[in-house]
N, C-alpha and C positions, 0 to 999 in steps of 0.2 A: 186747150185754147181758152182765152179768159175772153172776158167781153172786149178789152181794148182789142185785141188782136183780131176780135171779128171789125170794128168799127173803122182798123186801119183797110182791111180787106172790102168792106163794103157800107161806105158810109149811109146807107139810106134804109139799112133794115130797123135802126133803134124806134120810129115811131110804130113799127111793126109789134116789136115786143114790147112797148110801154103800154099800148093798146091790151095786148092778151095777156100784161100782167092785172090791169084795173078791172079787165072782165073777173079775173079767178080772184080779188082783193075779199077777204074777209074780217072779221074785228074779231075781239073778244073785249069788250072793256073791265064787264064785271071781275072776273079770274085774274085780269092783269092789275085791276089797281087793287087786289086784296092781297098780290107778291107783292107789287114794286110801289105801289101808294095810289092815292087819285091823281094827281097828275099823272099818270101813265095811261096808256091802250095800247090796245093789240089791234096795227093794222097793216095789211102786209099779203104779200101772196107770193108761191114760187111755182117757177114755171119752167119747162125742159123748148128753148124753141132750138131747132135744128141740132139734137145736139147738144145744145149749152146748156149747162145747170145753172137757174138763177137763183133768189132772190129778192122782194123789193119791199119797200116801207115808205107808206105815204104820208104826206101831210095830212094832218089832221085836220082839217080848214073848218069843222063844224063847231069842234068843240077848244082848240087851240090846245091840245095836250100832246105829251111827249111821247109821238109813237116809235110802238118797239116793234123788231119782228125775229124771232130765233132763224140764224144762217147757217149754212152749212155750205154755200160756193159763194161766188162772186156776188158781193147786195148792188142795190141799184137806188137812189130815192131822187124826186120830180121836183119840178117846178121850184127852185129855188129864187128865192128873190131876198136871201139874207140869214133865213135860218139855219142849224149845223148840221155835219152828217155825224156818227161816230160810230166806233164797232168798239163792245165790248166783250169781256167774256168772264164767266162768273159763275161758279159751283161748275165748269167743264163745261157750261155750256155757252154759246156767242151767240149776240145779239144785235144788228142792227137799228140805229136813232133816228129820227130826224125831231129835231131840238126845235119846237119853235121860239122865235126873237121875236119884239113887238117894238115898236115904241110906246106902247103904254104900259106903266111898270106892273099892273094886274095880270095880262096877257102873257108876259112874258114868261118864258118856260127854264130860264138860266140858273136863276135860284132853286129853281126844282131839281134839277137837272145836276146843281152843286150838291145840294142836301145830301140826295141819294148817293153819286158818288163817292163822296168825303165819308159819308155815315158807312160806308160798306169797303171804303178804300182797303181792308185788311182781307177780304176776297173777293174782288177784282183783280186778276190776275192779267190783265192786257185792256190797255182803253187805246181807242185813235180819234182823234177828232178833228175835225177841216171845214171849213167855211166854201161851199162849192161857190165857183164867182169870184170870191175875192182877189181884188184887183183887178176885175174888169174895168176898162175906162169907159163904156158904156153899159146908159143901166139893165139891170137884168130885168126882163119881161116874163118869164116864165119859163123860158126854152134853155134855161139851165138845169143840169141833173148833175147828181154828184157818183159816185161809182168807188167801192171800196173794191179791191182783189179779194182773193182768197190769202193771199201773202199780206193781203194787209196796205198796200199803196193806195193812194187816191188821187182820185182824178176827177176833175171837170169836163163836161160834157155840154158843148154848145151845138144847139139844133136851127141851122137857118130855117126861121119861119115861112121863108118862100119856095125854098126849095122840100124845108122837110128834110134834109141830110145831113148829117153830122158837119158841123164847117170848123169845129176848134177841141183839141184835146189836150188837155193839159195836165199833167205832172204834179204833184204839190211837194213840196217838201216837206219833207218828216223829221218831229220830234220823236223825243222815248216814243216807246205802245207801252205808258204804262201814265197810273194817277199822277206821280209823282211829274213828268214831262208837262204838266198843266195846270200843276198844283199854285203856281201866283193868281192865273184867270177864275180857276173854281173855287179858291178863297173870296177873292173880291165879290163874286157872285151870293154867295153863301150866308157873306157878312154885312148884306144889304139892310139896310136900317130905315134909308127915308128916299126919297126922292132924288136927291144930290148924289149920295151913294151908289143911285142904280145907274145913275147920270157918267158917275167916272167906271163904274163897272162897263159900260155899252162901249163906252171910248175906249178902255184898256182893251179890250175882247178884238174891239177893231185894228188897236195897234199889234196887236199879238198876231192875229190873222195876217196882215199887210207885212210886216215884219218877217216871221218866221215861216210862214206857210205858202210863198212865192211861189209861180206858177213858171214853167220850160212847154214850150211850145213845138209839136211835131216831134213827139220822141219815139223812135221804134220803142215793141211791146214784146218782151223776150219774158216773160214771166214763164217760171215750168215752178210749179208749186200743188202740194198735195190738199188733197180736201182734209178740213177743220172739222173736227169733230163735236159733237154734242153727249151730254148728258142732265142728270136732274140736276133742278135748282133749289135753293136758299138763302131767301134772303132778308138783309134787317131790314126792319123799318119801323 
């Protein structure tokens, strides 16, 4: 059973497990930005509720950097209000994102986020990435979560704030799982020069999401797929 299949069966347990993942949530900064660079941390935590093997990777709100978290079931990451989710995987082992986006071009985590995978694209052996929310017609408040499977699908997760219960799940469509399937958006990002540049990178990234990453509403969850494996890592930088 993967998370969507619990959340078609019982929409009101996910504020349950978002709860008992931010209890067990720990970092690692130091260790992760001497692998993956200073833009990066380790923040994340996994959790077994009922059953279900998680999981999840939070936003970094303190310090605006690109948290990562090593998966091996279903990830989960919170509070969206614009930035990405992605899963990668790399020397055998996968990882969990949440990419922060700004509108301040300092803040933002795109060009980090380009560097690393273009600089490392020759092992990177699988990338996914999706904008949780895109294409909402109303704005996102914070009770958007995004949700990779084990298989690899993504899904949007909307939580009515009055009731607390799952009220929307969504589908996203999928490119490659691989560098090359996002190789025009992590260029532009990449090859950021001034201000203007970061300007049509922000809009390209938007059209790209809105475009190819389109959302189906109420779909049954038939996933039967095996657990991802891990191993050690190496990486450039």
């Amino acid at each position: 059973m993967t998370i969507i299949d619990k959340l078609y069966a019982d929409p009101s347990f996910f504020p349950t497990l978002a709860n008992d993942l931010s209890i067990r949530a720990r970092r690692d900064n130091d260790g992760t930005q001497r692998c993956f660079g200073g833009k990066f941390c380790t923040y994340g935590a996994s959790h077994t509720f009922n059953g279900l093997k998680v999981q999840a990777v939070f936003w970094d709100e303190a310090t605006k950097k690109i948290a990562i978290y090593p998966v091996l079931n279903d990830a989960i990451s919170f509070n969206f209000t614009g930035c990405i989710m992605a899963r990668f995987r790399i020397c055998e082992t996968y990882y969990v994102a949440h990419i922060h986006t700004d509108r301040c071009q300092d803040l933002d985590c795109r060009k980090a986020w380009a560097d690393f995978v273009l600089k490392n694209k020759n092992i990177i052996d699988e990338l996914i990435m999706f904008k949780p929310g895109s294409k909402e017609t109303e704005p996102l408040t914070g009770k958007c979560h995004g949700i990779i499977t084990r298989s690899g699908q993504c899904y949007t997760i909307m939580i009515d704030p009055n009731t607390n219960r799952c009220s929307k799940i969504h589908l996203h469509r999928q490119t490659k799982k691989s560098v090359e399937g996002y190789k025009e958006i992590l260029e532009l990002a990449h090859n950021q020069c001034d201000y203007n540049s970061f300007l049509k990178m922000r809009d390209s990234w938007e059209l790209f999401w809105n475009s190819r990453s389109g959302v189906y509403d109420n779909l049954s969850a038939n996933e039967t797929d095996d657990q991802i494996g891990g191993g050690s890592c190496c990486i450039l930088i």
